[in-house]
N, C-alpha and C positions, 0 to 999 in steps of 0.2 A: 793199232799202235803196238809196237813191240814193249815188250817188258822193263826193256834198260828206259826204252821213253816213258813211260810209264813213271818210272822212280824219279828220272828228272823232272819231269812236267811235277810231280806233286812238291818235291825240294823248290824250286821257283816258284811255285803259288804257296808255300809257307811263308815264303819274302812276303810274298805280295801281302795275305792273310795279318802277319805282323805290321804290315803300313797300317792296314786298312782298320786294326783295333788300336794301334799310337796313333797314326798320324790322322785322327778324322776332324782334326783343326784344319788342315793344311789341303783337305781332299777333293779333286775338281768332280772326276767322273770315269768308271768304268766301262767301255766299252767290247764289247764281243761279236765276232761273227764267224759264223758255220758254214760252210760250203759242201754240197753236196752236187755234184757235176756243174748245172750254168747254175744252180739255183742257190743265195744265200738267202743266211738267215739271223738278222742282228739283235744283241740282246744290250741289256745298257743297266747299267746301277749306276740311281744318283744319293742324294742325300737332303732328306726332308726332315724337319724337324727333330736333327739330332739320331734319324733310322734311316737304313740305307734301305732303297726301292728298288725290287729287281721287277725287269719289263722284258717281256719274252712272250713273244705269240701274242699279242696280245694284252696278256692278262698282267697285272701287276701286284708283285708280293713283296710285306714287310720281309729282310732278310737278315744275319747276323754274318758277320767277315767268315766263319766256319761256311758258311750256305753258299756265300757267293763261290768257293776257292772248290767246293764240292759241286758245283752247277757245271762252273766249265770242264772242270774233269772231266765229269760224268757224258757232257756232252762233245767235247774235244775226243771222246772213244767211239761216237756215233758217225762220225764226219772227216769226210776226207781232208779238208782242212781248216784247222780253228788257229781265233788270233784274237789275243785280248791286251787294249790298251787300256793302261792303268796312271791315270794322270792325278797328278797333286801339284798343288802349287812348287813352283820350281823344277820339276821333275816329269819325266815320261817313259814308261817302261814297256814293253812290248812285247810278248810269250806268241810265240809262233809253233803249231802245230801243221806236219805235213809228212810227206813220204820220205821226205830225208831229213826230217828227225825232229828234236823240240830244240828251241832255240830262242836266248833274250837278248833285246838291248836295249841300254837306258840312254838317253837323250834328255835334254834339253826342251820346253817349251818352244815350237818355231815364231820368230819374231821377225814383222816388218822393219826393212831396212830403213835407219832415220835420216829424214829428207829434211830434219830443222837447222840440223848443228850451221850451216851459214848465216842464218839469221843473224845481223851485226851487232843486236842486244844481247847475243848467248855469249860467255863467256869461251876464247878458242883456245886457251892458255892451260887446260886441266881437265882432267877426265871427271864427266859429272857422276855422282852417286848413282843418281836414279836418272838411269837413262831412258830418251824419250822412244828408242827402239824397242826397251827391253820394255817398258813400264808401260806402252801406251794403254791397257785395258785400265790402270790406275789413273793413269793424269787424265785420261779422257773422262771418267767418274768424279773426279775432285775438280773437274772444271779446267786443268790447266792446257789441255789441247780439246780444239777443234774435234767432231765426228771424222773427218776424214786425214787426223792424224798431224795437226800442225800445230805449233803454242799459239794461242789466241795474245794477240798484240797488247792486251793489256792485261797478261798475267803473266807473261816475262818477267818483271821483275819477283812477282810471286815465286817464278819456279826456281828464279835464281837466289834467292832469301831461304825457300826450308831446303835446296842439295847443298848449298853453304853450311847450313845447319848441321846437315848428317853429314858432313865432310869432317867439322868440327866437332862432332860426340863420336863419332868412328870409332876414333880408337879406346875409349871407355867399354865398347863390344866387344870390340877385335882380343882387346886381353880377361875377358872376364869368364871365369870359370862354369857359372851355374851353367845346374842340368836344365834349368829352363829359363829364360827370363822373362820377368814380371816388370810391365812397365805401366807406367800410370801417368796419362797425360792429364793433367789440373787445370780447370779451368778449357776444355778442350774447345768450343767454339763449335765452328763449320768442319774440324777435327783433319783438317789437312796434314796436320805433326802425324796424328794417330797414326793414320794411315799410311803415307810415308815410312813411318818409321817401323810399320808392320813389315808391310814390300822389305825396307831394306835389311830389318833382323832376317826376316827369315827366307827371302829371294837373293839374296848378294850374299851374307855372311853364312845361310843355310842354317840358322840356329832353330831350336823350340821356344817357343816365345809364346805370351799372353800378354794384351793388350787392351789397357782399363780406360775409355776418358769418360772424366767426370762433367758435368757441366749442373748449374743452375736452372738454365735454360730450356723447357721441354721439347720446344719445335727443333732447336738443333739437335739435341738427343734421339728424338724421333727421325732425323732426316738420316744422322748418322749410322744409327742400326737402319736403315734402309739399305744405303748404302753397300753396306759390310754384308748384308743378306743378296747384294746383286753382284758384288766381286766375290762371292764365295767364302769370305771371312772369316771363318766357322770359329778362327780364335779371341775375335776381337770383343769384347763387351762394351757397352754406353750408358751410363747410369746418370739420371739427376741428382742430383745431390747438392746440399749444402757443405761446402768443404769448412764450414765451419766447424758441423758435428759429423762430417764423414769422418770413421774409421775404418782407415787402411788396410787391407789384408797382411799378412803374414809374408814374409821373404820378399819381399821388394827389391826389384832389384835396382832402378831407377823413377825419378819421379820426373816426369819435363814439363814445360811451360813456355809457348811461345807467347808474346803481345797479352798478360794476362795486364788487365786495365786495374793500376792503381793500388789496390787493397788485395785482390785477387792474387797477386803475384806472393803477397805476402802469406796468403792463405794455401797457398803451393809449397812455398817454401814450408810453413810449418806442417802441412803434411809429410812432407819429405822426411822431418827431422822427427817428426811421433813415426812414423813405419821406419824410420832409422835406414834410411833407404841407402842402396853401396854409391849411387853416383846421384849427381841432380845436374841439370842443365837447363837450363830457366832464362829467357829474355824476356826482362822486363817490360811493358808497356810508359804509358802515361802516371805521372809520379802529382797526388794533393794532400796525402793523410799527414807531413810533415811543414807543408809550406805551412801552415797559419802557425804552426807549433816552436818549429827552432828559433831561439832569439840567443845571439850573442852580440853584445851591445859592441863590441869593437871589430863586427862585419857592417853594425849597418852603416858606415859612409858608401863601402862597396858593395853594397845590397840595394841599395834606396831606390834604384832603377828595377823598375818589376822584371825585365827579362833576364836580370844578371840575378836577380832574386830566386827566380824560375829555375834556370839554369842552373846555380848553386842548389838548389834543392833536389834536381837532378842527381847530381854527382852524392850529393849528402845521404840520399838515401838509398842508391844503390851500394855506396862503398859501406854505409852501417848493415846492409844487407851481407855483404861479403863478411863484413867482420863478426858478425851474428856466428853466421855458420862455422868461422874457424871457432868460433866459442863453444860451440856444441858438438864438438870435433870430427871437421871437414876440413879436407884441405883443399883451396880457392884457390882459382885461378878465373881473372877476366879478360876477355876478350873483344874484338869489335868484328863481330862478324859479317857485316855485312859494308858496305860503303853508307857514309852518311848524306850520299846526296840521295840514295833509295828510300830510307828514313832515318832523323836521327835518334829514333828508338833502338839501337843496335849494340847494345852490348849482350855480352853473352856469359853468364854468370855458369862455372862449372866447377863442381865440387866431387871431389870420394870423401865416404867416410872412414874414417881413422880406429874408430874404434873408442876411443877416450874424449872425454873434452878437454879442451887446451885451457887452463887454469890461465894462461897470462893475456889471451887474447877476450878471453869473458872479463878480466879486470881492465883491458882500454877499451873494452864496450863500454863497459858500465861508466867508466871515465867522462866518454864522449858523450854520454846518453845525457850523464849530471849537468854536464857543463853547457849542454844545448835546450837542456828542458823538454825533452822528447820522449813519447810513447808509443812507440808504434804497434800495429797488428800483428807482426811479426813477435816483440814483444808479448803481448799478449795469447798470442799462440802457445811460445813456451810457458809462462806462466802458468797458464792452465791444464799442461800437456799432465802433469801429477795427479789432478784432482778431480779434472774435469771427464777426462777419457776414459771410458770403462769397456775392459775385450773383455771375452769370455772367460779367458782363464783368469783371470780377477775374480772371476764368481766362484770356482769351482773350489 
């Protein structure tokens, strides 16, 4: 290898070098091969518990991103021609060593062409977020397509519910500053959001991203860091936790919530609002902590019917939910995200925060709250957010 390649080859594995100590959230697998007349010889770093593995000949060695970037040097001098592909999620880089010189290019992950989009359930009207081209190692993992690459008939409406979803927080991303986003999914479930909404932070918009879900739950937590440990995930965490006394980490940058059942929703939101989080986007679930509770003696002739009682309860406590958060200064906006023949669970509760609380919309809470005789959890979340929650720097 002449000199001038020499200087390039090492300028291009400083790129590389610099992924491989930021981006090892995001990092698939390095691989290498040597050529010396018919005979190669391939070398491969993966990523095991947080150390990158180098395998070569054989043998296998813990290594540090300095190790890896000096391996292939060192052996790209011995060989007639060396070629290292350097893949992370969303990305692929390629260093090519030979007699006519060193040379990169970055690409794209290669993806099967999607054989769904005619399906007469898919929507043909709008380009979906997360496409089933680009995404199939995800949707094949979270259940929504087949092994051989096709949406299973009865999680069509599922796939058409969370790209609705991420069509409609989109732009909450698309403008938001941080060096990194921190998102915390409440109440996470079988954590379909989570992930979703990993893929599309950081595969579509290309961002730095961390992604928290919480759940009560063990076996889904358990199921879920499986998961995230078989897509390579490296940035995603899963914790049990009680979101009653979970405290939120530092810089949040969103807090979401799909179908959180009932109380939970509420228990999202007040996370939200103790980590003072910049945006929240929450769809409620099934609504009972207020049906036994609101009584206004001149609804019930139009109440006396349980479903129209249900129903209004519905409405009563999603909309004190909205007006909560303007109280604690958010500015709200609801939505119906999805069609309510898929379910009539579909509103979509989305807020930024402001900075301040709104003095005038905390006084027709509290208006509403009086005149209905109503307590909710949500309530009781702020409540307690003063006295109850204790972070570290409190102690210091």
């Amino acid at each position: 290898m002449q000199k001038g390649d020499q200087k390039k080859l090492n300028l291009l594995l400083t790129g590389i070098r610099a992924r491989l100590e930021q981006n090892k959230d995001y990092f698939g697998v390095v691989k290498c091969t040597f050529v010396a007349g018919k005979k190669k010889f391939p070398a491969s770093i993966s990523l095991s518990d947080g150390n990158y593995i180098l395998k070569f000949q054989g043998v296998s060695n813990t290594v540090s991103p300095n190790e890896i970037t000096d391996f292939f040097a060192k052996q790209a001098e011995q060989y007639e021609q060396s070629e290292l592909v350097y893949e992370e999620r969303g990305a692929v880089i390629t260093i090519t060593c030979n007699a006519k010189g060193v040379n990169m290019k970055q690409s794209e992950p290669k993806t099967t062409p999607n054989k769904t989009v005619n399906n007469p359930l898919l929507s043909n009207d709008r380009e979906y977020c997360i496409r089933v081209d680009k995404a199939s190692e995800l949707l094949k993992e979270i259940g929504i397509l087949t092994a051989e690459g096709k949406i299973k008939n009865d999680m069509i409406r599922k796939y058409n519910q969370i790209d609705h979803y991420v069509e409609l927080v989109a732009p909450m991303f698309q403008k938001d500053d941080s060096e990194e986003i921190l998102l915390l999914d409440c109440a996470c479930g079988k954590s379909y959001l989570s992930f979703v909404m990993n893929y599309y932070l950081r595969e579509v918009l290309h961002r730095r991203c961390r992604v928290i879900g919480i759940d009560i739950n063990e076996h889904v937590i358990s199921e879920s860091k499986k998961m995230a440990k078989r897509l390579g995930y490296h940035n995603m965490e899963f914790i049990q936790a009680d979101l009653n006394t979970y405290q939120p980490p530092k810089n949040v940058t969103a807090v979401i919530s799909l179908h959180a059942c009932d109380i939970a929703t509420d228990l999202a939101l007040g996370t939200a609002i103790r980590a003072k989080a910049k945006y929240i986007a929450c769809v409620p679930c099934c609504h009972k902590e207020l049906l036994e509770q609101y009584h206004l003696p001149e609804l019930d002739a139009l109440t006396r019917h349980g479903v129209f009682k249900a129903r209004f309860n519905d409405v009563l406590t999603d909309s004190m939910r909205a007006l909560k958060l303007e109280a604690e200064g958010y500015k709200v906006s609801v939505v119906e995200y999805i069609s309510p023949l898929d379910t009539p669970k579909n509103l979509l509760i989305r807020a930024t925060y402001t900075g301040s609380k709104n003095a005038r919309s905390e006084a027709e809470y509290n208006a509403v709250r009086r005149a209905l005789g109503t307590y909710s959890e949500l309530d009781r979340q702020c409540d307690q957010m003063n006295t109850f929650f204790i972070t570290d720097d409190d102690l210091i």
